[in-house]
Each structure stands twice: as structure tokens, then as C-alpha cells.
C-alpha positions in Angstrom: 46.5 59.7 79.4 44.7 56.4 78.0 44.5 53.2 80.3 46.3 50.0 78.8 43.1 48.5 78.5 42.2 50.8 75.8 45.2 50.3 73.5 44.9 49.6 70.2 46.7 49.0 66.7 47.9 52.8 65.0 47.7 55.0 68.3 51.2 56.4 69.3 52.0 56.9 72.8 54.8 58.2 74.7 56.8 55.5 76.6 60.1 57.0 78.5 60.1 59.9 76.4 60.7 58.1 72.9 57.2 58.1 70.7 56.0 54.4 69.8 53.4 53.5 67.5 51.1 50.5 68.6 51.1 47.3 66.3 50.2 44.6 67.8 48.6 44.3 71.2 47.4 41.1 73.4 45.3 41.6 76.6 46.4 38.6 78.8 44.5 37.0 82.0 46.5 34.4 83.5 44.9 32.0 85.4 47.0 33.1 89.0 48.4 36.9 88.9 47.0 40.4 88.1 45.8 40.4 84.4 48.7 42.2 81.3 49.2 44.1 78.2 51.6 42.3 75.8 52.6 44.6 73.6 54.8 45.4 69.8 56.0 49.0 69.6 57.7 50.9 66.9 59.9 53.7 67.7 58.6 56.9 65.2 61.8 58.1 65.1 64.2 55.5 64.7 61.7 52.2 63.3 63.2 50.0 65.7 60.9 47.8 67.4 60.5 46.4 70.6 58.2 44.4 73.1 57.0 45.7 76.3 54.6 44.6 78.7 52.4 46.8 80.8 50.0 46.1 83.8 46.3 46.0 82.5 44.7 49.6 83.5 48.0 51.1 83.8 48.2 54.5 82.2 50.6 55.8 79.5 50.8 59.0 77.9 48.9 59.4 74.1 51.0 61.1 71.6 48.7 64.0 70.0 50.4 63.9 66.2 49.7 66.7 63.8 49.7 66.2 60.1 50.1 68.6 56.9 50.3 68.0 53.6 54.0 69.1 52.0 55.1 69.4 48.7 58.5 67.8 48.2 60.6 70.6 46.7 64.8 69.1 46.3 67.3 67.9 48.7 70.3 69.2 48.8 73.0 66.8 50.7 70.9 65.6 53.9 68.4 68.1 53.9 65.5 67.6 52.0 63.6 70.7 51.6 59.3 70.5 52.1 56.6 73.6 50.9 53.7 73.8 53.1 50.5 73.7 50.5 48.5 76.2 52.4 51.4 78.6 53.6 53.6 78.6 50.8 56.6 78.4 54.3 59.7 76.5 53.5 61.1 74.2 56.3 64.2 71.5 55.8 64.2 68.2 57.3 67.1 66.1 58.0 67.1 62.9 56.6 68.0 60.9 59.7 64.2 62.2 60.6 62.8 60.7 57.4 64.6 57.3 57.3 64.6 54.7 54.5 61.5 56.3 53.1 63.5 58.9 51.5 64.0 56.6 48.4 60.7 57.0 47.4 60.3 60.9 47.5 60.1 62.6 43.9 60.9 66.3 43.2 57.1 68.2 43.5 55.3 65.1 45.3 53.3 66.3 47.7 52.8 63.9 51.1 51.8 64.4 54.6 54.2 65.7 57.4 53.9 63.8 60.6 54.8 66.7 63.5 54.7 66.3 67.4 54.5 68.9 69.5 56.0 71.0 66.5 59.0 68.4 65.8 58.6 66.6 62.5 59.1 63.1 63.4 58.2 61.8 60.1 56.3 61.5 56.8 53.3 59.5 55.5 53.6 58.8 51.9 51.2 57.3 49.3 50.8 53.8 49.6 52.0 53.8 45.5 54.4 55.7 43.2 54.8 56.1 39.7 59.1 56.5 39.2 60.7 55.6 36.3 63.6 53.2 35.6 66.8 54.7 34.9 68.9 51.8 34.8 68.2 48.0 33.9 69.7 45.6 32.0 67.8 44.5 29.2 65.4 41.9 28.9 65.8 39.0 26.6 63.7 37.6 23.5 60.9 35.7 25.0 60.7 37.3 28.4 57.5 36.7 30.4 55.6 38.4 33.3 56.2 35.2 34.8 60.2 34.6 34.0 61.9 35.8 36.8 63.1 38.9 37.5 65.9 41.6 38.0 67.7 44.5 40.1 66.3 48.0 38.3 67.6 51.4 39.7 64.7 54.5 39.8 64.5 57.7 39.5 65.0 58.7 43.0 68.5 55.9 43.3 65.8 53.0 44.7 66.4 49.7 43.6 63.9 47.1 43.1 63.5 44.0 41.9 60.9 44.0 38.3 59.8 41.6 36.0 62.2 41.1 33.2 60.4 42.3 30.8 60.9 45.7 32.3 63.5 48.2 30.5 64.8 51.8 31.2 62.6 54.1 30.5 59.7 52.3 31.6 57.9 53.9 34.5 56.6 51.6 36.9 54.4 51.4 40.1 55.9 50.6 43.3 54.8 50.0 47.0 56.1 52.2 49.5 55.5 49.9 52.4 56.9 47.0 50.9 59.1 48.5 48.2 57.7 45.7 45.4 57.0 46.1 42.0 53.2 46.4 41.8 52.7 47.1 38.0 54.0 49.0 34.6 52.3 51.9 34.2 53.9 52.7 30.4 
């Protein structure tokens, strides 16, 4: 158990059963009434997030997560199938447990499985990735870095928007929080 008081940004507690990730927190101390945690939660499992307001000292329940690093080995319909480094085990994972950060998960990537209380809940990926552009239409004479840009489908079926001067076969970096272009790697 950890008091309200003690909250803050990147611990996960338990809050009617569901796991919730702290990102933003607010101690308030109005000038008449008992003193308040304002606080932004995101569900682990689903990403949704909500608001919720505790009393100050009140005590909720801290999540003890586990990771592991994984090697991403195929998918094969929803299941995407994981290698533990150490252990050589095999375990699937439903993708309804891995959300939209499926698109970003390359065949032999390795990347770190979030488990609670043995349940995956999710997966921590590297905050870039190299893929490569498998379908773009092509740029015109006299392109720029800075002349717009355009919808390009990856490797993995993401699509992003790149510079023009980006064409298929290219591979390119990409942010996994954001899912921007960051730069062309070749």
C-alpha cells in the first residue's frame, strides 16, 4: 500500500481491480475542506484514461510489475508469439493485450514484457525503429526535406506520414510513442 501523498508520475497502482499508470498528479489544499489528490490515470490494459480524485493520505494498492526481455518471433492471426531470451520458453500473447503498439513489432526484435502477477499486461518497446517503406508514392523532381509530406506504408502494415523525398525501399526511423518520422536511416 502507498499513501496518496506519495504518488507520483510512472508508478502503477491498482484502483477497483483495473491496473492504472500515474501521469499526472496535483496535491491540492483548499483554503476550507480536508486537503486532495487530483489525479490522470491510464488503464495498462485498455489505454483509456481517466481522472480521479483521492483524499490526501488515503491509501491505494501499488502494482508490483515484472519485466523480461522477449524476442519477437511471428504472429500468426491474433496471436503474436514472444521467445524468452534467457529460457528459450515460447508463450503467445493476444493482441487485444498488446494494443496499437503491435504496428511497430518486427519479426526477431527483442523488447521488454510488462507481466503482473504472471499476466502479461503489456510490452515496453524501444523508444525508435528502424522499418522499411514498402509502399510510397514517389517523390517529385525538386523535393525538399522541407516540402511537405506524404502517407508511406512499413514493413510491419504502419503508416506514417514522411518527407517527400522518401521512396520504397528506403528504411526509415520512427518514434514509437508518437508514431512520427524521426529520420532516413538509408
Amino acid at each position: 500500500m502507498i499513501s496518496t501523498n506519495n504518488l507520483s508520475t510512472g508508478i502503477t497502482i491498482v484502483v477497483e481491480g483495473e491496473l492504472f499508470t500515474v501521469l499526472e498528479f496535483l496535491h491540492v489544499k483548499p483554503g476550507k475542506g480536508p486537503a486532495f489528490v487530483r489525479t490522470k490515470l491510464r488503464n495498462i490494459r485498455t489505454g483509456s484514461t481517466i481522472e480521479r480524485t483521492f483524499r490526501a493520505a488515503e491509501k491505494v494498492e501499488k502494482a508490483h510489475l515484472e519485466s523480461r526481455e522477449m524476442q519477437y518471433l511471428y504472429r500468426s492471426g491474433v496471436m503474436f508469439t514472444f521467445m524468452d531470451t534467457a529460457t528459450y520458453e515460447q508463450t503467445p500473447v493476444n493482441e487485444d493485450t498488446l494494443g496499437d503498439r503491435v504496428q511497430w513489432l518486427k519479426e526477431n526484435q527483442v523488447i521488454t514484457i510488462v507481466t503482473y502477477q504472471g499476466e502479461i499486461v503489456g510490452i515496453d518497446l524501444p523508444i525508435h525503429v528502424a522499418l522499411e517503406v514498402t509502399q510510397s508514392d514517389p517523390g517529385v523532381r525538386g523535393d525538399t526535406a522541407t516540402g511537405g509530406s506524404k502517407p508511406a506504408t512499413l514493413e510491419t502494415g504502419a503508416v506514417v506520414q514522411v518527407p517527400l523525398f522518401i521512396n520504397e525501399g528506403d528504411v526509415i526511423k520512427v518514434d514509437t510513442r508518437t508514431g512520427n518520422y524521426v529520420e532516413r536511416v538509408t
